[in-house]
C-alpha positions in Angstrom: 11.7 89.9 -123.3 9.2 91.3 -121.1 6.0 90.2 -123.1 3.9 87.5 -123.7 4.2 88.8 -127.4 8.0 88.4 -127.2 7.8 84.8 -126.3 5.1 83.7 -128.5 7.9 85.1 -131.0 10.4 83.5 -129.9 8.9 80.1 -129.6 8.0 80.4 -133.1 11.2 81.4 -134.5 13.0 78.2 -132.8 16.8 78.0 -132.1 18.7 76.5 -129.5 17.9 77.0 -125.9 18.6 75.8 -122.3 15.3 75.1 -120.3 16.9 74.2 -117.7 17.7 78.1 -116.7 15.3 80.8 -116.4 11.5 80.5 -115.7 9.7 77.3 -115.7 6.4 79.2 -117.1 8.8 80.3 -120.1 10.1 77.2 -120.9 6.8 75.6 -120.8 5.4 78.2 -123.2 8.3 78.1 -125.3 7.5 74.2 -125.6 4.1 74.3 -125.9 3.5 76.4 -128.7 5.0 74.6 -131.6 3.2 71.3 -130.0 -0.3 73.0 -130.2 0.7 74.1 -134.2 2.1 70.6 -134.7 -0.7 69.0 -133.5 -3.6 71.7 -135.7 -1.9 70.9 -139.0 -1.7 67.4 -138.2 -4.9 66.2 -139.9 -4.1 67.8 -143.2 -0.7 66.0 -143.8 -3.0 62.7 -144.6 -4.7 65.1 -147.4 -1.8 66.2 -148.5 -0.5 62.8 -149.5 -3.4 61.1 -150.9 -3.3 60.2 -154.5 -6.0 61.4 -156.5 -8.1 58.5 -158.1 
């Protein structure tokens, strides 16, 4: 996995990995994507769950 396109990939698809081999830059990409996503769709959980009146 040679791309940037290969770990945006695999940072999306999840599983289990140990950060605490290979590159720092990875792991830090690899754990900052799904924090980003998490943290966009946040506001629209509230929505989600509102009752309508």
């Amino acid at each position: 996995m040679s791309t940037i396109w290969g770990a945006i990939r695999e940072a999306l698809r999840g599983g289990r990995r140990d950060y605490t081999e290979g590159s720092l830059n990875k792991a830090i990409l690899l754990l900052a994507i799904p924090m980003v996503l998490e943290t966009a769709m946040e506001p629209q959980w509230p929505a989600a769950g509102r009752p309508k009146r």
